[in-house]
C-alpha positions as CSV (number, residue, x, y, z in Angstrom):
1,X,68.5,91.4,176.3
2,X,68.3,89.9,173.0
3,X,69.0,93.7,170.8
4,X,71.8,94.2,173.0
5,X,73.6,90.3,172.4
6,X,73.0,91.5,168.4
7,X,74.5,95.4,169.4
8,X,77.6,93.5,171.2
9,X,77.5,90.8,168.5
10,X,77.6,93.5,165.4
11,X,80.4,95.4,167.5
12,X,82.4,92.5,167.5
13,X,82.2,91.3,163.9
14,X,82.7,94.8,162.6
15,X,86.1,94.8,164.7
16,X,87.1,91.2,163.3
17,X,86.0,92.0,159.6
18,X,85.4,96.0,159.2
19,X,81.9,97.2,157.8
20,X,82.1,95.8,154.5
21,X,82.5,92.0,155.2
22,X,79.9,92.2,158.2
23,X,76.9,90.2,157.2
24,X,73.8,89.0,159.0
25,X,74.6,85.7,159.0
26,X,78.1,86.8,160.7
27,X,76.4,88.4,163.3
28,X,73.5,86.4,164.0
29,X,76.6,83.5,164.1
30,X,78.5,85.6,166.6
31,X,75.4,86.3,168.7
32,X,74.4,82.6,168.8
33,X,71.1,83.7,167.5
34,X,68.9,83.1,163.8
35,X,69.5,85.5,161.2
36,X,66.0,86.2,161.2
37,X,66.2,87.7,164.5
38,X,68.0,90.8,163.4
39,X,64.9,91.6,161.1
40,X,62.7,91.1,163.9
41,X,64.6,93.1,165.9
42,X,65.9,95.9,163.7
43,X,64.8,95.1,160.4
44,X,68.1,95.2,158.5
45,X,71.2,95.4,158.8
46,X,72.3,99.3,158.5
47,X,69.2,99.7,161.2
48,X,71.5,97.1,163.6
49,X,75.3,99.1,162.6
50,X,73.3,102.5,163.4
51,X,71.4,101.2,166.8
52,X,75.4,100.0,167.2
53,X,77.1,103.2,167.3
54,X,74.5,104.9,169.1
55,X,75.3,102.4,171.4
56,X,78.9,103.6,171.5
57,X,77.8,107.2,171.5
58,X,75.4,106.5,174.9
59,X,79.0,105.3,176.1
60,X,80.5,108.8,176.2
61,X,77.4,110.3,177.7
62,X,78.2,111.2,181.6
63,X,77.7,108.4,184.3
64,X,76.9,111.4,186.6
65,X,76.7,114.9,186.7
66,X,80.0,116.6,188.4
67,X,80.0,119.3,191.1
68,X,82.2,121.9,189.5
69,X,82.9,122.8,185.8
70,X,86.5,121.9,186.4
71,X,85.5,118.6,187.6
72,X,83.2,118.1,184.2
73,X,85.8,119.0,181.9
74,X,87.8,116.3,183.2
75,X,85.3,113.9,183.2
76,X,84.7,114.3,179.6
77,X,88.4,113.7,179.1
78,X,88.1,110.8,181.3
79,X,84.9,109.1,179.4
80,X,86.8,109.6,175.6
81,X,89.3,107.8,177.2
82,X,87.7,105.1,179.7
83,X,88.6,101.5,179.1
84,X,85.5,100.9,176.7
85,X,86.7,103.5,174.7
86,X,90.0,101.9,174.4
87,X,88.9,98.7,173.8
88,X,89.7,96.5,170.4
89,X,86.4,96.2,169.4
90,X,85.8,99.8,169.6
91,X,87.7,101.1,168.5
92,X,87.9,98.8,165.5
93,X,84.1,99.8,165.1
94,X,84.5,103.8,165.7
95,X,87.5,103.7,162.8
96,X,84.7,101.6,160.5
97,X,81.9,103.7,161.3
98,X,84.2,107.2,160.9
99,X,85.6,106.3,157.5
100,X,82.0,104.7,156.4
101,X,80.2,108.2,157.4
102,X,81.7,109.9,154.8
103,X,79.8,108.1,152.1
104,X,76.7,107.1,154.4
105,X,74.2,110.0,155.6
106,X,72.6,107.9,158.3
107,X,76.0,107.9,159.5
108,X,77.5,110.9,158.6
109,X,74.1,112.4,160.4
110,X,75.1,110.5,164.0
111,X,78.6,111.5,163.6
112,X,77.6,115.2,163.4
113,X,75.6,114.7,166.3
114,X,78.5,113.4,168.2
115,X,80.9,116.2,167.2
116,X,78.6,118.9,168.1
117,X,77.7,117.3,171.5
118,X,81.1,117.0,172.6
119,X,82.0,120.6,171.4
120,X,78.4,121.8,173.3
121,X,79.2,119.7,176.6
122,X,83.0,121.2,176.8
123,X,81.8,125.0,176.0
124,X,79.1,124.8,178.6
125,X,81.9,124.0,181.4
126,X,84.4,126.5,179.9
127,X,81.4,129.2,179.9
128,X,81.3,129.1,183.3
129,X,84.9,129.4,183.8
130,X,86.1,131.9,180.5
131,X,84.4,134.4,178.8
132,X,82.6,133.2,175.6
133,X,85.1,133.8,173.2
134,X,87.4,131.8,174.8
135,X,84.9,129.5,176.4
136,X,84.4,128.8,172.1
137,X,88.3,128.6,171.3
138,X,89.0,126.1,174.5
139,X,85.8,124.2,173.4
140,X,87.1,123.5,169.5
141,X,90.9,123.0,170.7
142,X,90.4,120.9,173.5
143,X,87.4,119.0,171.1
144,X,89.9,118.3,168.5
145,X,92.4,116.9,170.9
146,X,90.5,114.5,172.2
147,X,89.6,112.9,168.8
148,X,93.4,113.6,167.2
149,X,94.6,112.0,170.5
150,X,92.3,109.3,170.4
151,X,92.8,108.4,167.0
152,X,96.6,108.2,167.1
153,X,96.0,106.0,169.7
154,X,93.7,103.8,168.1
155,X,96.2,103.4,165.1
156,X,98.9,102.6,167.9
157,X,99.9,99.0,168.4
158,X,101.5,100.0,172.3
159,X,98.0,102.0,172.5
160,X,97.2,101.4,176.6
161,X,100.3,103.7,177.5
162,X,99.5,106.0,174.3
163,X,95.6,106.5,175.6
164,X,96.7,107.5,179.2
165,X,99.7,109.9,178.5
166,X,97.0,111.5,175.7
167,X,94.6,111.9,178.4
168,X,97.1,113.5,180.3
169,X,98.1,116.0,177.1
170,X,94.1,117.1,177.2
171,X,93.8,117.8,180.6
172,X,97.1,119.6,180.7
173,X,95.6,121.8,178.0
174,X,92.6,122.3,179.8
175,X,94.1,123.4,182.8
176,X,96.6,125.7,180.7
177,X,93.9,127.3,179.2
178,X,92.4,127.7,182.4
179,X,95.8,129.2,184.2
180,X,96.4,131.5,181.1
181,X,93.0,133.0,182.2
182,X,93.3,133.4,185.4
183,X,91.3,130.4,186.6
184,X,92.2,128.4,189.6
């Protein structure tokens, strides 16, 4: 209960401050808890911002496994753009974390990882609707909507409205793609 006060804590602070002004003390402050605590618990901070946005990432990961390919490609769409997703705080924290992966390999490494599972997870459902070529294309296209989407929303001020009608650009692509081959 405690690492995940500090998690929603460090989430928080990097939203209010960025990365580079979140301290311990800011975070052990926000979490109502000693500073010490966030050594106990992940030994510094970088250890607490990583454990963070693998918090996020676990976000995106699916609540349950749908019937139908069709049905999982829209439930990705659906998770990269649920409510937690469009939250302040995240995505406060996701522009911090993005822009500090560059320089950081811990974080560069978790971005990767994120990337390539959200390309994997779409190209599996499109395999079993496309042939692998396309299955590949869709998978990269619809990929790269979701994150050009979900960052123009994120930079958006009027951003509720923006995240729903760019959810409803993905899965209109989606089920373009799917129409163009054929696919009911």
């Amino acid at each position: 209960m405690r690492r995940q006060q500090l998690i929603d804590a460090t989430i928080e602070v990097v939203a209010d401050v960025g990365l580079d002004g979140t301290t311990i003390n800011l975070i052990a402050r926000r979490a109502g808890m000693s500073s010490g605590i966030i050594s106990h618990y992940f030994g510094s901070k970088q250890a607490l911002i990583e454990a963070s946005v693998r918090y996020l990432l676990t976000q995106l990961k699916m609540q349950y496994s749908p019937d139908s390919p069709y049905e999982r490609l829209m439930k990705i769409v659906d998770l990269n753009f649920s409510d937690m997703q469009q939250a302040d705080s995240s995505t406060k924290t996701w522009m911090s974390f993005w822009g500090r992966s560059m320089h950081d390999p811990k974080l560069y490494r978790l971005q990767e990882v994120n990337k390539r599972r959200l390309v994997s997870n779409l190209r599996y459902s499109f395999k079993q609707l496309l042939d692998p070529q396309s299955a590949r294309e869709a998978a990269e296209v619809t990929a790269a909507l979701i994150d050009g989407f979900w960052l123009r929303c994120a930079l958006s001020r009027t951003n509720k409205e923006r995240f729903k009608q760019a959810k409803s650009h993905c899965k209109r692509y989606i089920n373009d793609v799917l129409k163009l081959h054929g696919v009911r």
